[in-house]
N, C-alpha and C positions, 0 to 999 in steps of 0.2 A: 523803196519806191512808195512815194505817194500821193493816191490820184484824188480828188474830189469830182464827182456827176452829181449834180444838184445838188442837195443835202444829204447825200450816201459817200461814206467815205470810204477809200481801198487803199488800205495800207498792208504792200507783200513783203516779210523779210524772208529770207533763205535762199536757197537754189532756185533755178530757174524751171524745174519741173513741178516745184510746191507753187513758185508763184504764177504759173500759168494754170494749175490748178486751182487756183486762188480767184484767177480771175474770172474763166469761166463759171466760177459759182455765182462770181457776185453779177455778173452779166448777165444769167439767168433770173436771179432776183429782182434784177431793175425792171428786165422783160415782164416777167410775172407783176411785178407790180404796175408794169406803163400800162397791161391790158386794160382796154376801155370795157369799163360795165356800163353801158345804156341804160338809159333815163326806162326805159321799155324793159328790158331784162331785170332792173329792180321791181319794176311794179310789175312783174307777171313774178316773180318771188314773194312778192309782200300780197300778192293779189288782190290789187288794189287796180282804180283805172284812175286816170287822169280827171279832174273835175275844175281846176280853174277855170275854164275854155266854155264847162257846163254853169257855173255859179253865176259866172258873167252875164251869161246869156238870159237866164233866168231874171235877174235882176236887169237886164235890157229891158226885157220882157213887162215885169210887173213895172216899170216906170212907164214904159208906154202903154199900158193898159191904165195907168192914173192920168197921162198927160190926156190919151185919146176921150176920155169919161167926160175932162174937163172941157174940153174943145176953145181953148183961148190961143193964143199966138205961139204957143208950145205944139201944137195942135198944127200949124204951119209949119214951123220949123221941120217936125220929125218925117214928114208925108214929103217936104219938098218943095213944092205946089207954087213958085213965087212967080211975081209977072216978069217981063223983061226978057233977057238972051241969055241961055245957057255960057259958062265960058268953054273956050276951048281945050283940048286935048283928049283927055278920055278922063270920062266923066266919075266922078268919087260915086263908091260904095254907098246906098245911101242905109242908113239904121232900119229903116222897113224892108230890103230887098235884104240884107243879112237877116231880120228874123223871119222873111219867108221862106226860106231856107232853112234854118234849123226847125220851125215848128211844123214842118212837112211841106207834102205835095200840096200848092194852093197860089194862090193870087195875094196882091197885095190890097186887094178889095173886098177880097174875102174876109182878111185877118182884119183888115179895118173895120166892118159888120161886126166878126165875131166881139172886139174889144167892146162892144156896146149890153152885151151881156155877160155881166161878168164871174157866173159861173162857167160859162163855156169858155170864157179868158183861161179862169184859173185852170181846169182840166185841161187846157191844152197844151199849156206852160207844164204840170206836172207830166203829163204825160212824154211829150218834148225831154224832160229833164232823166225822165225813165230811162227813155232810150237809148240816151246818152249821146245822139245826134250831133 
């Protein structure tokens, strides 16, 4: 008899008590092997945390603290601010209400002030990036 399961192959010859022993071995091994290791259980083995999600941000961050310094149409864009009618449905995320959020408890007027000093930019971003927020 001969089975193929994905790239594992089971081939039993003899009696039918070797190859029923046969096969719960290899049924075992597929199981052992289907077990899902999480994206989380590697990195609490390698102890390590996740940081794309952080890197991004970061770099959000110091782009709008060069867009915000310069105050040109970039300066529009990122705050929102245009004349006219909102569109309908539910309104998109905007880039300043995500980095009020990761850079802490605060306002989006606040972080706008801060970006105009840009030491207190940079420590807040590092700080932010500490946390791991």
């Amino acid at each position: 008899m001969l089975l193929i399961v994905g790239c594992n192959k089971f081939e039993a010859l003899g009696d039918a008590e070797e190859v029923e022993q046969k096969w719960e071995n290899f049924k075992s091994a597929i199981m052992e092997a289907a077990t899902e290791k999480t994206n989380e259980r590697v990195l609490n083995e390698a102890n390590k945390r996740r940081s794309l999600v952080r890197t991004i941000r970061k770099r959000q961050a110091t782009f709008l603290g060069h867009v915000m310094r310069r105050g040109k149409l970039e300066h529009l864009v990122t705050t929102g601010k245009f004349e006219g009618r909102r569109s309908r449905g539910r309104q998109r995320e905007k880039l300043m209400d995500g980095l009020a959020t990761w850079l802490g408890p605060g306002k989006v007027s606040d972080i706008l002030a801060a970006v105009k000093d840009r030491d207190l930019w940079r420590d807040m971003i590092a700080n932010a990036y500490k946390q791991g927020t």
